[in-house]
C-alpha positions as CSV (number, residue, x, y, z in Angstrom):
1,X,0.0,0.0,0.0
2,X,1.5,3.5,-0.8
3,X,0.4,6.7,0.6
4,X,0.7,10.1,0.5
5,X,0.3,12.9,3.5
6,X,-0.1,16.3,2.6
7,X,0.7,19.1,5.0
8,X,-1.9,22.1,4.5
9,X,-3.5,25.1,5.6
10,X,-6.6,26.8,4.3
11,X,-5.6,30.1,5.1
12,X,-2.5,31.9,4.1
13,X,-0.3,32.5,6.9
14,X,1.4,35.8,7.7
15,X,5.3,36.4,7.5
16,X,6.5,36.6,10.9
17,X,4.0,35.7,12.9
18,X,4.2,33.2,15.9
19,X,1.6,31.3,18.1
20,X,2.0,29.7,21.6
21,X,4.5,26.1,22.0
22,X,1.7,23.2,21.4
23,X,3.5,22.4,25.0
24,X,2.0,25.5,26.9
25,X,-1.4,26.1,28.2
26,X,-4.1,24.2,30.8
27,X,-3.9,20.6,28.7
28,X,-7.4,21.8,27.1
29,X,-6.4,21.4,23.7
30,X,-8.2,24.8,23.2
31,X,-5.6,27.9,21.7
32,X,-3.4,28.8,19.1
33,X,-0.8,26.0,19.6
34,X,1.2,25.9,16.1
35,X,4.1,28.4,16.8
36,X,5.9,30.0,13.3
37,X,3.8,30.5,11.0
38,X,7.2,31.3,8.4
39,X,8.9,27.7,8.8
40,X,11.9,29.4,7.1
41,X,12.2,32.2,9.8
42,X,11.7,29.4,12.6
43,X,14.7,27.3,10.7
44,X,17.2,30.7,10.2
45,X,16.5,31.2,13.9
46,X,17.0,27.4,15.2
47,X,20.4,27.6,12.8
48,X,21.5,30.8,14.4
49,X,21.4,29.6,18.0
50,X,22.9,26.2,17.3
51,X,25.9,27.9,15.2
52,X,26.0,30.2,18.8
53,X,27.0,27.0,20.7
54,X,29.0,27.2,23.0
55,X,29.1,30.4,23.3
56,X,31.2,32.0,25.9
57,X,29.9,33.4,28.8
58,X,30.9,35.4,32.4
59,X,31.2,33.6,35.0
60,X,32.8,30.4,35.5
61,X,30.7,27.1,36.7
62,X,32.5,25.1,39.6
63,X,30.4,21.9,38.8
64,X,33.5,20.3,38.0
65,X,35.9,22.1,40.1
66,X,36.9,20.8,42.8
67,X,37.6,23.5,45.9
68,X,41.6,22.5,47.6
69,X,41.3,22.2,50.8
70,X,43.8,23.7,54.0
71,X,45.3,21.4,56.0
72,X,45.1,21.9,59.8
73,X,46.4,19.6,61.6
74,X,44.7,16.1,60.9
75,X,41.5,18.6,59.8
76,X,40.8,18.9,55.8
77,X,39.8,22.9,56.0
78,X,37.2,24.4,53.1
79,X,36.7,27.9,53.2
80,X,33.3,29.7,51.3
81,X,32.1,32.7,51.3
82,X,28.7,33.1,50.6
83,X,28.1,36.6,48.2
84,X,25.9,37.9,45.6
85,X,27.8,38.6,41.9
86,X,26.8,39.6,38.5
87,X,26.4,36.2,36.7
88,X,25.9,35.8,32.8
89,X,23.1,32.6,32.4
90,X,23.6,33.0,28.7
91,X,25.0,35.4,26.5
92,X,23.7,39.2,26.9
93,X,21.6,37.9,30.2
94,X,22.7,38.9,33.2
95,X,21.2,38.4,36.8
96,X,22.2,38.4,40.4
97,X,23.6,35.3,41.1
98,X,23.8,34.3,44.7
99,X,26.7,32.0,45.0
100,X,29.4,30.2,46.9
101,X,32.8,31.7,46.0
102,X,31.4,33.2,43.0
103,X,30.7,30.1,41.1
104,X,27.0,28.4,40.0
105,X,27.6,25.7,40.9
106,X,29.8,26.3,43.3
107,X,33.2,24.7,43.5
108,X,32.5,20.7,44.6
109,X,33.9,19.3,47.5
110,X,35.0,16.1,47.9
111,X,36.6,14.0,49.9
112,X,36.9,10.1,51.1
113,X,36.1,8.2,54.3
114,X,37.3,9.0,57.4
115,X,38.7,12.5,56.7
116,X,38.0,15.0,59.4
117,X,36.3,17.9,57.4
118,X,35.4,21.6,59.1
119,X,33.5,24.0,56.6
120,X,34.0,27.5,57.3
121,X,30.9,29.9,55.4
122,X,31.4,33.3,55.7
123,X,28.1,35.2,54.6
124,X,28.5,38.4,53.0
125,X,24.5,37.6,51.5
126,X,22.2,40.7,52.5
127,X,19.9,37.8,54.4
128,X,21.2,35.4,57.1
129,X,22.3,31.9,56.0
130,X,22.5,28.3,57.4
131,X,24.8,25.7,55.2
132,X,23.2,22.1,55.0
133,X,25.2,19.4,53.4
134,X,22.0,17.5,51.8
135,X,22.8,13.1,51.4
136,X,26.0,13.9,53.8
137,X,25.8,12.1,57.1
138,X,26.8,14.5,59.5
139,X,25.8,15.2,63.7
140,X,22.7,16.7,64.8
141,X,24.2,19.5,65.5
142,X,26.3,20.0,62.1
143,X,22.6,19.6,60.1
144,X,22.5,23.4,59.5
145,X,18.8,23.5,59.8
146,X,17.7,26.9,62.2
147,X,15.9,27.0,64.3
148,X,15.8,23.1,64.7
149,X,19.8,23.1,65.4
150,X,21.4,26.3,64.9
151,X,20.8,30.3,64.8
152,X,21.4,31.2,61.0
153,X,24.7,33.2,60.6
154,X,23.8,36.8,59.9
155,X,25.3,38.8,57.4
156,X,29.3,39.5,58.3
157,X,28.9,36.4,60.9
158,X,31.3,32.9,60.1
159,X,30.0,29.6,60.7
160,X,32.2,27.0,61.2
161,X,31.0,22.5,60.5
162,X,32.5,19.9,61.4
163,X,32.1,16.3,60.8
164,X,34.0,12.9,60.1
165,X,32.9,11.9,56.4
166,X,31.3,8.1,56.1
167,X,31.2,7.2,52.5
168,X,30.3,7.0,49.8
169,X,28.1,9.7,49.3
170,X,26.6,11.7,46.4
171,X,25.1,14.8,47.9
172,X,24.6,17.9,47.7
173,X,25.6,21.7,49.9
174,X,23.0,24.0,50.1
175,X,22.0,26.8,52.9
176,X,18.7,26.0,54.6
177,X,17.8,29.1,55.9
178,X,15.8,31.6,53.0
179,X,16.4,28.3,51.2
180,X,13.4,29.4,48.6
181,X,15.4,32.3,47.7
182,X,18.9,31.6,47.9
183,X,19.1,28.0,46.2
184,X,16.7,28.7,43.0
185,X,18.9,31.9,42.9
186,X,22.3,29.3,42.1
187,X,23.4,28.6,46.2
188,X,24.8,24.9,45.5
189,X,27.7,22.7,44.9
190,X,28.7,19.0,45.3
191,X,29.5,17.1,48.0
192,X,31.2,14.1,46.6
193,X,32.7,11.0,49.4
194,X,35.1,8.6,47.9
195,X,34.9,7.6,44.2
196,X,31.4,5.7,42.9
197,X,32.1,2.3,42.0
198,X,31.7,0.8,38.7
199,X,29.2,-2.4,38.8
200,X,30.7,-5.7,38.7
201,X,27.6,-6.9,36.2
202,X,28.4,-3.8,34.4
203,X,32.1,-4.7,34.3
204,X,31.3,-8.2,33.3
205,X,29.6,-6.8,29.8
206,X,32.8,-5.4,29.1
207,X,32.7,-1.7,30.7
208,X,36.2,-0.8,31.6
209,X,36.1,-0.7,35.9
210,X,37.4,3.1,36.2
211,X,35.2,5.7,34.3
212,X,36.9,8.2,31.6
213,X,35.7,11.1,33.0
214,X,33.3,11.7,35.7
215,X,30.4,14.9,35.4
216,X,28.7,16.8,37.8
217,X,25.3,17.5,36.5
218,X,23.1,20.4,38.3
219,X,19.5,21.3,37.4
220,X,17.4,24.1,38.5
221,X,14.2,25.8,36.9
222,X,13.6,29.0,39.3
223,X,14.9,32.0,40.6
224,X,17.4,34.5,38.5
225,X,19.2,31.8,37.4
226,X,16.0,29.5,35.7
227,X,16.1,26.9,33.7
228,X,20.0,25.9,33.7
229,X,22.1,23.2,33.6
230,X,25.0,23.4,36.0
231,X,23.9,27.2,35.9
232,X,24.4,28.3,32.5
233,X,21.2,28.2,29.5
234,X,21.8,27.1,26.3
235,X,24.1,27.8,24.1
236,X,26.0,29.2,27.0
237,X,26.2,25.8,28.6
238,X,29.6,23.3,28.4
239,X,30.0,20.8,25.9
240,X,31.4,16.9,26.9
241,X,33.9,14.9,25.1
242,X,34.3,11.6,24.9
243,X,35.8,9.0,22.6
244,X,34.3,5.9,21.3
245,X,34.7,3.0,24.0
246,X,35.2,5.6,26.9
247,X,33.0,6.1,29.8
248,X,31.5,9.2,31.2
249,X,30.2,8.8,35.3
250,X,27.2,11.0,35.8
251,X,26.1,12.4,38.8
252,X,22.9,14.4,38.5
253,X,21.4,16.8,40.9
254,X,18.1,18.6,41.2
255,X,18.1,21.5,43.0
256,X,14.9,22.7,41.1
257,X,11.4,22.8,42.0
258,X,10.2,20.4,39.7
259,X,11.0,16.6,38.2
260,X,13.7,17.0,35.0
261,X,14.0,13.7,33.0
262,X,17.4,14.1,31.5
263,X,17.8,12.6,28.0
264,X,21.4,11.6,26.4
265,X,21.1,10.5,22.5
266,X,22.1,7.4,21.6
267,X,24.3,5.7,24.0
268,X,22.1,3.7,26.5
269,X,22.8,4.6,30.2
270,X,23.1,2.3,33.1
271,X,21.8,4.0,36.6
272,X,24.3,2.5,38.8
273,X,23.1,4.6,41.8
274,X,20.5,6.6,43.5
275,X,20.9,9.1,46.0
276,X,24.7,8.2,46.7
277,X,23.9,4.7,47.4
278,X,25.4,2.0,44.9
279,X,22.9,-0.4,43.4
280,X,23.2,-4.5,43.6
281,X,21.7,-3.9,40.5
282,X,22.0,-1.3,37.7
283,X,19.3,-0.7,35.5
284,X,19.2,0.8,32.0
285,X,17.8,4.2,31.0
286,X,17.9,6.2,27.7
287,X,16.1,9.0,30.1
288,X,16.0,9.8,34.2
289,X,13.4,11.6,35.7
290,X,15.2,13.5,38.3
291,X,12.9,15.0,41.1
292,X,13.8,17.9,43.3
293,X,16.2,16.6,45.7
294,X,16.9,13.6,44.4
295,X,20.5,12.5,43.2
296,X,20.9,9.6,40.5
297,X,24.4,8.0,39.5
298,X,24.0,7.0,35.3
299,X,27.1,5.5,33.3
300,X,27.3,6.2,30.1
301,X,30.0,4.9,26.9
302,X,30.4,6.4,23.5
303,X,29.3,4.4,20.9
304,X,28.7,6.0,17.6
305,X,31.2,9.2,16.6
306,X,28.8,12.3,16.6
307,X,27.4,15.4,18.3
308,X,25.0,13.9,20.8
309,X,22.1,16.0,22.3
310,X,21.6,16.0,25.8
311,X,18.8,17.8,27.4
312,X,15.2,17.3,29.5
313,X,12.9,15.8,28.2
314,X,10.5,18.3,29.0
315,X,9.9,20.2,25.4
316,X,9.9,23.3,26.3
317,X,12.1,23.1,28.7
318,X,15.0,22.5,25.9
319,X,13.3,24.4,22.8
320,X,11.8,27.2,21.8
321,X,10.1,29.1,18.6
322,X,13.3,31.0,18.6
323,X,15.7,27.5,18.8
324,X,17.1,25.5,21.2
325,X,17.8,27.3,24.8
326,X,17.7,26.5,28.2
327,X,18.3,22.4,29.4
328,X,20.4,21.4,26.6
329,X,24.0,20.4,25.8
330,X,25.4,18.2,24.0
331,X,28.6,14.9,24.5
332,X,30.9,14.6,22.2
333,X,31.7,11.3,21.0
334,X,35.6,11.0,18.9
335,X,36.3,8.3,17.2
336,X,37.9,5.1,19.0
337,X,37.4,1.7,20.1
338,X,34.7,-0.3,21.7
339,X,36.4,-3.0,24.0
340,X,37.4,-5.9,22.5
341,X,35.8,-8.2,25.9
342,X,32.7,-5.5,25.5
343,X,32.1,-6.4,21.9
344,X,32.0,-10.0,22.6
345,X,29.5,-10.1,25.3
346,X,27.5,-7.6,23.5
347,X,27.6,-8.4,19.8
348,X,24.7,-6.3,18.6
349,X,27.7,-3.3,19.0
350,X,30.0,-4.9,16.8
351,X,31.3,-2.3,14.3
352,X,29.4,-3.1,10.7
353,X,31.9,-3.1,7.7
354,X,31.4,-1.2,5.0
């Protein structure tokens, strides 16, 4: 059977015009849901924005940065200051970020098991502050939750924590005190406890046992910093690289106010943990819906050469009439070599000759 679909409109649409994302709206199905009316201006502007990518923006993300520590004795010492700064979310948009030593994210922390850790916060914020280290197992009294254990620092006052860390851990440092204003506004950073194991079912399939590269992954939808990945809206956000037969170690983070489910093209994902705790088990994902809070561990290996989208799931949380923007990078995958013991306990992946 052949057929034939025709695309039509009985009325002549006019140049320039736009309507609302089929996306937006109450879920009636009632409005004017078909965005550009002029496909071409729609595809010049998509073009535009992608040819933008990555652009280069103030402001430097501390996602993957890891903050030194001072050594004091047998005491690992991090020092942060909590301020406001002028932070770029994308190019030519500029808020008030409120941040940890000027970074959104802000530098991660990590450590392994056993180390004695004191975290000094100095708040120069206009608003008292309380720092509480979210998935970290810390004393009562270390929780940085006022009024329940502790006065919030003021502004000008130091706050000192300390705590022996108990691993491993996948959390997440945030204040706890105005919380609704100064995390949506970019008040976060990792908290990492020794390295995350890879699976020994995932290792049997022929992974390689020690990731590539490992990726902090921050979401948030609110505040002056909005929709953002590791602070930053597309195409002012970072770019991945990979080769073919590496492995890239996700850590992802919501410190939004709603669910993200994160989508990487093409190479299938293995959620190897959740909320800092390993899994007996991994599961598979192609997408991870990521609720506020919530922390989820995904392995992921190149497998085809390419520019590979990566972004939520959530439409119009990615794209727009005017192009992509918002949750959306991409990983770059290089060309290399699948494993040789991968190949043969997964065969579907062998390379096809031409």
């Amino acid at each position: 059977m052949v057929g034939q679909l025709v695309v039509s409109s009985t009325q002549e649409p006019s140049p320039g015009t736009t309507g609302g994302a089929a996306g937006e709206g109450d879920g009636s199905g009632e409005g004017d849901f078909h965005g550009f009316n002029d496909w071409s201006e729609m595809d010049a502007a998509m073009l535009a924005r992608g040819q933008a990518y990555p652009a280069v923006t103030s402001g430097q993300s501390g996602a993957n940065v890891f903050l030194e520590p001072e050594m004091d004795g047998e005491w690992k010492v991090f020092t942060l200051e909590a301020k406001v700064v002028e932070w770029e979310v994308e190019p030519g948009r500029l808020v008030e970020g409120w941040t940890y030593n000027g970074m959104i994210p802000a530098p991660t922390i990590k450590v392994s098991s056993g180390d004695k850790v004191r975290v000094i916060v100095i708040n120069n914020l206009p608003m008292s502050h309380s720092l509480h280290m979210h998935g970290i197992r810390v004393p009562n009294v270390m929780d940085g939750v006022d009024p329940y254990t502790e006065l919030p620092a003021t502004p000008g006052e130091t706050r000192v924590y300390e705590f022996t860390a108990q691993g491993p851990a996948v959390g997440i440092y945030h204040p706890h005190h105005g919380a609704d204003i100064q995390i949506p506004n970019g008040m976060f950073g990792a908290f990492l406890i020794d390295d995350m194991p890879v699976p020994q079912k995932l290792i049997d399939k022929g992974y390689p046992a020690t990731p590539t590269k490992t990726v902090n992954m921050v979401l948030n939808d609110a505040g002056t910093i909005g929709l953002s990945l590791n602070g930053k809206s597309f195409p002012g956000t970072e770019p991945y690289t990979i080769r073919v037969g590496e492995t890239m170690m996700v850590h992802y983070f919501n410190e939004g106010l709603m669910p993200h489910p994160m989508h990487l093209h093409q190479p299938m994902g293995w959620v190897i943990a959740k909320d800092g705790v390993p899994l007996d088990e991994p599961w598979p994902t192609d997408t991870i819906n990521v609720a506020p809070g919530e922390r989820y561990t995904v392995l992921y290996m190149g497998m085809e050469p390419g520019v590979w989208a990566w972004h939520c799931h959530i439409l119009t949380h990615a794209e727009t009439p005017e192009g992509l923007r918002y949750m959306v990078t991409a990983v770059i995958v290089e060309r290399g070599t699948l494993p040789e013991e991968f190949i043969a306990n997964n065969p579907q992946f062998a390379p096809v000759e031409d």
